[in-house]
C-alpha positions as CSV (number, residue, x, y, z in Angstrom):
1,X,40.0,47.7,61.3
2,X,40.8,44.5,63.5
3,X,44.1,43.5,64.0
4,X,43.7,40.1,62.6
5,X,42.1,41.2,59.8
6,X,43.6,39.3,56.6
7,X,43.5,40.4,52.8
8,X,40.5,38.6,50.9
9,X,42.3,36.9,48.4
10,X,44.3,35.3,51.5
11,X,40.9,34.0,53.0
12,X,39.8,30.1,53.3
13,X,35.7,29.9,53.5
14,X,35.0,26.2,55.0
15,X,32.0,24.6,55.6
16,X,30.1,23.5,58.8
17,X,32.4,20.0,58.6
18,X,35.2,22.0,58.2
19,X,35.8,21.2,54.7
20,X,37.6,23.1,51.8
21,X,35.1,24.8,50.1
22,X,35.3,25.9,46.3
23,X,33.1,26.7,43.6
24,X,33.2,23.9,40.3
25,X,32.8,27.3,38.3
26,X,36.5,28.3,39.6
27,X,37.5,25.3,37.1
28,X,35.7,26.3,34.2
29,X,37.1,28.7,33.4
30,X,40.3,27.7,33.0
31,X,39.2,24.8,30.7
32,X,38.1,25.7,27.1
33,X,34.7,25.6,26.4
34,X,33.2,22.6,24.8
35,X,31.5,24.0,21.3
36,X,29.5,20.8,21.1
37,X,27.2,21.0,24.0
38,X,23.7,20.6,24.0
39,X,21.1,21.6,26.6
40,X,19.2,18.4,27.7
41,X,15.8,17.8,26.0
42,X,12.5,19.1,27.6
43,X,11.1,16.9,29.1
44,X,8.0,16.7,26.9
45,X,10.5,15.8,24.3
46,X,11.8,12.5,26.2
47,X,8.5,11.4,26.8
48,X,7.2,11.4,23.3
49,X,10.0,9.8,21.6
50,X,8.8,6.2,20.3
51,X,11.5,4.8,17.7
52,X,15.0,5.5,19.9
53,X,14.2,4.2,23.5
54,X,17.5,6.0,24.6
55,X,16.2,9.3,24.1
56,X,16.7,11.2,26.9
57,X,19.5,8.6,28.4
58,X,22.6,10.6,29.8
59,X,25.0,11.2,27.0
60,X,22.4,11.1,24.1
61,X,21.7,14.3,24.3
62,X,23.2,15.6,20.9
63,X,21.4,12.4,19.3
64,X,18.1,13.3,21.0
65,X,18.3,16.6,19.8
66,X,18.6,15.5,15.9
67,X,15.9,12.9,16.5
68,X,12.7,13.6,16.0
69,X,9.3,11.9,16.6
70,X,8.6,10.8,13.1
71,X,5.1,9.0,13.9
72,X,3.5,12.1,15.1
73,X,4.8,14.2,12.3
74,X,3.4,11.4,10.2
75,X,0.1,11.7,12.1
76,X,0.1,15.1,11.3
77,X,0.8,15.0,7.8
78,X,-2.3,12.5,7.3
79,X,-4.5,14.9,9.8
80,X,-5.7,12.5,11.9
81,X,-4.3,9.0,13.6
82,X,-7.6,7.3,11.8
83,X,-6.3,8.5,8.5
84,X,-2.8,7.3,9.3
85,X,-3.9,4.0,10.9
86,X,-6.0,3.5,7.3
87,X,-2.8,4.3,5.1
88,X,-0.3,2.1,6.8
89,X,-3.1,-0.8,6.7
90,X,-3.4,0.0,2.5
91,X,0.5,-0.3,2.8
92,X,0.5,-3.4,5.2
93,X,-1.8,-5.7,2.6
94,X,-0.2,-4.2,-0.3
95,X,3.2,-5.8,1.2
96,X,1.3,-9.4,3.1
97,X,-0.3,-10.0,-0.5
98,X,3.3,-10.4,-2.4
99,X,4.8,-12.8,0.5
100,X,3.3,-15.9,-1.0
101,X,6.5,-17.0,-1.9
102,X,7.6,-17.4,2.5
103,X,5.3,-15.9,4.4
104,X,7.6,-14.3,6.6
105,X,5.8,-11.4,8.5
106,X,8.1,-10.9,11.2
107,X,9.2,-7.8,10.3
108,X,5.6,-6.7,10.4
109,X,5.0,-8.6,13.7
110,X,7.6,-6.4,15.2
111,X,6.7,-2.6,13.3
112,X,2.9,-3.8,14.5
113,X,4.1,-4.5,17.7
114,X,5.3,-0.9,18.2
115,X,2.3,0.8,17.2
116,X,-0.2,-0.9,18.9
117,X,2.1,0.7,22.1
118,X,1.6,4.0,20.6
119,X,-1.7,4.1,19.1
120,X,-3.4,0.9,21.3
121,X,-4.8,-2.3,20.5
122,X,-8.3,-1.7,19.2
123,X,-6.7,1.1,16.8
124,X,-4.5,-2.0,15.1
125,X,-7.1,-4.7,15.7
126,X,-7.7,-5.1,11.8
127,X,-3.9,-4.7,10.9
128,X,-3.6,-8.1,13.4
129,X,-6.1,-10.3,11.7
130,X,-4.4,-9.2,8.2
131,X,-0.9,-10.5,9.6
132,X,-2.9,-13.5,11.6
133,X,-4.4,-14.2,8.0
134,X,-0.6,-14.3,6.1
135,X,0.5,-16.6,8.9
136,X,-2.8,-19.0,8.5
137,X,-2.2,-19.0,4.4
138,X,1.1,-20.4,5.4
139,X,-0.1,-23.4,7.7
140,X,-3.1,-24.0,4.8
141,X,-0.1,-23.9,1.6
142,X,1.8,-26.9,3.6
143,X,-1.4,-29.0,4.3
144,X,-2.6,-28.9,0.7
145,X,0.2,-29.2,-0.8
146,X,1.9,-32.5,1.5
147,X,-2.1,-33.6,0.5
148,X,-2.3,-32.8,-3.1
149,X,-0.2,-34.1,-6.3
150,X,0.5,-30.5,-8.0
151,X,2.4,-27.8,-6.2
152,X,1.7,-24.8,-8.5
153,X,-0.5,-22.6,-6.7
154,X,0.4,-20.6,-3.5
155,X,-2.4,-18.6,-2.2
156,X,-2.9,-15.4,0.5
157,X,-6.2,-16.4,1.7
158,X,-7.9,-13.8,3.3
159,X,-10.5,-12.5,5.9
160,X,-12.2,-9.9,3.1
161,X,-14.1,-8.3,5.9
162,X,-10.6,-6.9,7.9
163,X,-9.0,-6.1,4.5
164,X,-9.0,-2.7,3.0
165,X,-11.9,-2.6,-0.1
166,X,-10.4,-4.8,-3.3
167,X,-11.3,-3.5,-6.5
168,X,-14.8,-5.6,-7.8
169,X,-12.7,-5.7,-11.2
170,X,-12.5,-9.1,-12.3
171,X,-12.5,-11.5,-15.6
172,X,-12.7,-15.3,-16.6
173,X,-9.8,-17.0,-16.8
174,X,-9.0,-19.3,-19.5
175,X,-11.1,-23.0,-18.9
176,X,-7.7,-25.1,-18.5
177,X,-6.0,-22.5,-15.8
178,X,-9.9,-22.8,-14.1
179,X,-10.6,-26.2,-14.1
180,X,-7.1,-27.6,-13.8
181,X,-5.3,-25.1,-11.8
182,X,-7.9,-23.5,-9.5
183,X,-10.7,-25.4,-9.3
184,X,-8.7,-28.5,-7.9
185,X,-7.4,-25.9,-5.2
186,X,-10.7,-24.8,-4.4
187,X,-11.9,-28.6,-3.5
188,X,-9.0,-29.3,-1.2
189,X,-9.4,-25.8,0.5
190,X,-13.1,-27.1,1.0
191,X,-12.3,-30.5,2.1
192,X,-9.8,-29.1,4.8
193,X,-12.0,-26.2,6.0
194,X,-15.3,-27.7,5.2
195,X,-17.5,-25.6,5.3
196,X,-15.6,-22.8,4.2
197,X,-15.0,-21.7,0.1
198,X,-12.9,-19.9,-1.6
199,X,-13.3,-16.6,-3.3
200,X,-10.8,-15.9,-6.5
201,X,-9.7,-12.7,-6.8
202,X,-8.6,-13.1,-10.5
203,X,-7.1,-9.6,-11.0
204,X,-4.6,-9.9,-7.7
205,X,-1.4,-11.8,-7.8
206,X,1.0,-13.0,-10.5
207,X,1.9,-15.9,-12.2
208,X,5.3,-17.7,-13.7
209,X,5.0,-19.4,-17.2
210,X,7.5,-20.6,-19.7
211,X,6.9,-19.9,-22.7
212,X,8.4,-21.4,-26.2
213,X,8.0,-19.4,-29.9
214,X,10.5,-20.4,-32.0
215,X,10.1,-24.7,-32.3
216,X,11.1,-27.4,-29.9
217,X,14.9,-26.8,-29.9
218,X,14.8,-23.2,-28.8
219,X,15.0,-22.7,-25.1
220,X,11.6,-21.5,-23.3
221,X,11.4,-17.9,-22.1
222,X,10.0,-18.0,-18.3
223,X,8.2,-14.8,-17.8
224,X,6.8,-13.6,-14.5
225,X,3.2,-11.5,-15.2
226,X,-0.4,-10.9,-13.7
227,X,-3.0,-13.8,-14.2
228,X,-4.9,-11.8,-16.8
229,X,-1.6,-11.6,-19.1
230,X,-1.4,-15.2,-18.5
231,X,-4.4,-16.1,-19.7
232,X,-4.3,-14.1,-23.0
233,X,-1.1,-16.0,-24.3
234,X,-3.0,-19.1,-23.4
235,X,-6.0,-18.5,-25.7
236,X,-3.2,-17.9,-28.4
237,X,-2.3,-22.3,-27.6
238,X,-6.0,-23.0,-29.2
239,X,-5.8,-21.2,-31.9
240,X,-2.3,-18.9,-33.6
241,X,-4.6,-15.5,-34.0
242,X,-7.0,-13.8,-32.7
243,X,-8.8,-10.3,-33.0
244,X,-9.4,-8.0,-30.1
245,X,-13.4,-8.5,-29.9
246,X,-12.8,-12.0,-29.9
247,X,-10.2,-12.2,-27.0
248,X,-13.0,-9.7,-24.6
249,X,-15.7,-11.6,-25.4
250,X,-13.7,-14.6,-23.9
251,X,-12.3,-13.1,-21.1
252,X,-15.5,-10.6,-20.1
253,X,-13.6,-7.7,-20.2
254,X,-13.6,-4.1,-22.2
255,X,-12.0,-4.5,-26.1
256,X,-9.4,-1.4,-25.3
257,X,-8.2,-3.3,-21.7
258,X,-8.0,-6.1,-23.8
259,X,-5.6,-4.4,-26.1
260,X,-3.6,-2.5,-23.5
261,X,-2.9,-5.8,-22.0
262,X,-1.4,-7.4,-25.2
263,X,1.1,-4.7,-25.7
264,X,2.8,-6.7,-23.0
265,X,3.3,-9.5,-24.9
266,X,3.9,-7.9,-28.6
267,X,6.8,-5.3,-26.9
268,X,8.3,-9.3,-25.7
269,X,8.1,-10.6,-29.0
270,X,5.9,-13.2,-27.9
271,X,2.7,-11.6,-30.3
272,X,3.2,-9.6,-33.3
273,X,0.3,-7.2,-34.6
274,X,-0.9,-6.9,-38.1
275,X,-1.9,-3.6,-39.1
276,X,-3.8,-4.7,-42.0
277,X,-6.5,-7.2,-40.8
278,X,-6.0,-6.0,-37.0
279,X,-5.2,-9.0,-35.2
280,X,-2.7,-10.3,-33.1
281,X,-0.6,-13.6,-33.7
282,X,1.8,-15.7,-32.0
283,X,5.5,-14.4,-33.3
284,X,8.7,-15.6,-34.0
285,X,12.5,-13.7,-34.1
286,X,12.5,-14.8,-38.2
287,X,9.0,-12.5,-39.1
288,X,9.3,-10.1,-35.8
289,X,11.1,-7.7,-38.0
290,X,8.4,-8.1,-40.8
291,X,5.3,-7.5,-38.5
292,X,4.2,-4.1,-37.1
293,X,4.4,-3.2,-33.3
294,X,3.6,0.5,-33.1
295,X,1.8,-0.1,-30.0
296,X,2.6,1.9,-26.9
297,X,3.7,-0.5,-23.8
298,X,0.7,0.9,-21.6
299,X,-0.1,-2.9,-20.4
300,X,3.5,-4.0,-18.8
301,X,3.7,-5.8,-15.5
302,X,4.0,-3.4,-13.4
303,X,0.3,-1.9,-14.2
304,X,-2.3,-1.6,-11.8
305,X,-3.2,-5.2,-11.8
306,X,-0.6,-5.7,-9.4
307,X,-1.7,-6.6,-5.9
308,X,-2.7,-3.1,-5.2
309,X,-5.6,-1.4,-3.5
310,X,-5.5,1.4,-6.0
311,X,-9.0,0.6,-8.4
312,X,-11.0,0.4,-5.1
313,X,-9.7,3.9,-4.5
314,X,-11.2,5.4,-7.5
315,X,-14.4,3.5,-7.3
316,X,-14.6,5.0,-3.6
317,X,-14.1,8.4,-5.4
318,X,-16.4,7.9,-8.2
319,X,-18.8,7.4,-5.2
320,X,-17.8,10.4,-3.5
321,X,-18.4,12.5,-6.6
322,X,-21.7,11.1,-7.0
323,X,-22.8,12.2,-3.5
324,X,-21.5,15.4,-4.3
325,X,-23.7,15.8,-7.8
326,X,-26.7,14.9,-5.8
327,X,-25.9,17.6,-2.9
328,X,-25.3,20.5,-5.1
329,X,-27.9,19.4,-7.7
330,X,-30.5,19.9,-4.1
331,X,-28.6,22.9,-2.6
332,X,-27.3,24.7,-5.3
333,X,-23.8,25.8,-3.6
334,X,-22.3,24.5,-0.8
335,X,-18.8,24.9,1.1
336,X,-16.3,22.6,1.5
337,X,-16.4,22.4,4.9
338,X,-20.6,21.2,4.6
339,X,-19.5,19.0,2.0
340,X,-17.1,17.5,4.4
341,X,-19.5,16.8,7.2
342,X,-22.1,15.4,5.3
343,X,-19.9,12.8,3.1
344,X,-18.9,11.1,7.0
345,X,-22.9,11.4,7.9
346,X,-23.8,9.4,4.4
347,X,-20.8,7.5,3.8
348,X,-20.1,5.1,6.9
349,X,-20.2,1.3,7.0
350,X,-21.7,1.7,10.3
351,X,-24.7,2.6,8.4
352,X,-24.4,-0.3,5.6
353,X,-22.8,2.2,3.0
354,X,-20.7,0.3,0.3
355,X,-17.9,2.6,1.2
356,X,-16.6,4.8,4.1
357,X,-15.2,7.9,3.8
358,X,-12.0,9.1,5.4
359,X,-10.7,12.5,3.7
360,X,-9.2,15.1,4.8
361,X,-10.8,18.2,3.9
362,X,-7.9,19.1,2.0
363,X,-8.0,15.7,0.2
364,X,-11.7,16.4,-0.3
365,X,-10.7,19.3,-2.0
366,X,-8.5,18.2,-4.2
367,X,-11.0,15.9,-5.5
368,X,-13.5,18.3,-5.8
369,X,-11.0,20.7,-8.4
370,X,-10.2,17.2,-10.0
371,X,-14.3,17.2,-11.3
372,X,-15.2,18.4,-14.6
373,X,-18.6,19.1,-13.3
374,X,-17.8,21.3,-9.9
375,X,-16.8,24.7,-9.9
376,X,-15.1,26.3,-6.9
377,X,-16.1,30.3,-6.7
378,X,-14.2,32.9,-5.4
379,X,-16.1,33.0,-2.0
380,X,-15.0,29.3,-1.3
381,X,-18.7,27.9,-2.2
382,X,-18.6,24.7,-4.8
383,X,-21.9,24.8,-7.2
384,X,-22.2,22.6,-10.6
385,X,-20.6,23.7,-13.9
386,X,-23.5,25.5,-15.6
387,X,-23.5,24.1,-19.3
């Protein structure tokens, strides 16, 4: 043993500059341990996130831990960034074609913004124009109107080509809404954008009319609806009553639409129903309580004639299920998955097809049990229903 040996716990290790030396772990552990820490995030984590910029920021880490990258769960939800890019642009017109009232896209200027970072340029390209579109109808609405005597019409006018498919559904509006109302629009649209023309599509949008039942004196009712409710109460101004035939043969659509549509108006007390001869009148609040209205309220406002892309869905399906017929009608059985390729190889615009398909083999699937016709067999092959 040396002399000037000394005990350990008596010792001083120093470093090369001759400074104390001591371990940070010395501290710790006379300090209570702090319950709430979190590990940093991977860094795989920090680079994906899209929403929170401060992901990954010192301090942020219990945040970044709870925050999760909700686009690319999204995207994985839909099963592709195509089938996600399609839904949000159904979403986006859905929302541009009920702004005719300001025109205000900037909240969609700023969410579009965002995603063309994350899914690039070319992917949002279409959802641009749409926005580019809203902001045009806006400059358009201010040069008719400072040019024209009536201020009643606001219009989204479109680019149809960069819009999702709108339902081919359509009917003729009353002449006095047509010739007064729309037509007059339609010639200063033309006169301004010469040699463009305008394009109704009569089922989209909604209209506000006032409306007056009970004489003179009584105040008006003002009623917001769709253009096809509107012109059914105006038929009822040339004449008080009218049958159902009568009012389809005017407006060029389907008896039972037609009568749908009017439960709107008898469940306001605007149109009564007569059970015995079958016919709808205009109504007052004296004989309300004498007429009949045991009518279910299947056409109210909020029906599918709202600016929705919703018809052009099921007439994309009705498609779909026609393709299908024809390939099991030639193959006898096929699986899902063969059904699947060969609905992208025949249904694609880039081939002139009136509509492109976009399932998801699990959507596909879902409209193949929703067909009366299709039977899936145990073994997972579809063939018809034999009758």
């Amino acid at each position: 043993q040396r002399p000037n040996a000394k005990p350990l716990q008596e010792t001083k290790v120093t470093n090369d500059d001759d400074e104390d030396y001591y371990d940070e772990d010395d501290e710790d552990e006379d300090e209570e341990p702090d319950m709430t820490w979190r590990p940093p995030p991977p860094i795989r984590k920090q680079r994906t996130a899209f929403f929170d910029p401060s992901i990954g920021r010192k301090g942020n880490t219990s945040q970044s831990e709870q925050q999760l990258d909700i686009l690319s769960i999204l995207v994985s939800i839909y099963g592709s960034k195509e089938l996600f890019v399609d839904e949000y642009r159904t979403m986006l017109a859905d929302k541009l074609l009920t702004k005719t009232s300001d025109y205000n896209t900037d909240a969609e200027v700023h969410t579009l913004e965002l995603l063309k970072l994350r899914f690039g340029e070319d992917s949002m390209r279409h959802c641009e124009i749409m926005i580019k579109d809203t902001d045009d109808s806006k400059r358009i609405m201010t040069n008719i109107q400072s040019s024209s005597s009536t201020n009643i019409v606001d219009a989204s006018i479109i680019s149809h080509i960069f819009w999702p498919s709108i339902s081919s559904t359509t009917f003729q509006h009353h002449p006095r809404i047509q010739q007064n109302i729309l037509d007059p629009f339609s010639t200063e649209y033309g006169r301004l954008k010469n040699p463009r023309r305008l394009v109704w599509y009569n089922q989209l949008g909604t209209v506000e009319i006032e409306i007056q039942t009970d004489g003179d004196n009584a105040p008006p009712k003002s009623i917001t609806c769709t253009p096809l409710l509107a012109t059914l109460i105006t038929y009822f101004e040339d004449q008080p009553v009218w049958k159902v035939s009568d009012l389809a043969e005017k407006v060029g659509m389907p008896a039972t639409t037609i009568q749908k549509r009017l439960a709107f108006w008898v469940h306001r007390q605007i149109l009564s129903y007569d059970d015995t001869s079958s016919t709808y009148s205009l109504s007052s609040s004296k004989d309300w309580s004498r007429r009949s209205a045991n009518i279910t309220d299947d056409g109210d406002e909020d029906d599918n004639e709202h600016p929705t892309f919703q018809y052009a869905e099921e007439e994309a399906n009705d498609v779909f299920c026609s393709y299908v017929i024809g390939m099991l009608q030639r193959y006898k059985e096929l699986p899902l998955y063969r059904i699947h390729e060969m609905l992208k190889l025949f249904c694609n615009n880039n081939d002139g097809a009136a509509v492109s398909y976009n399932k998801t083999q699990r959507q596909l699937s879902q409209l193949l049990n929703g067909m009366e016709k299709v039977e899936c067999r145990p073994d997972g092959m579809y063939k018809l229903v034999e009758k």
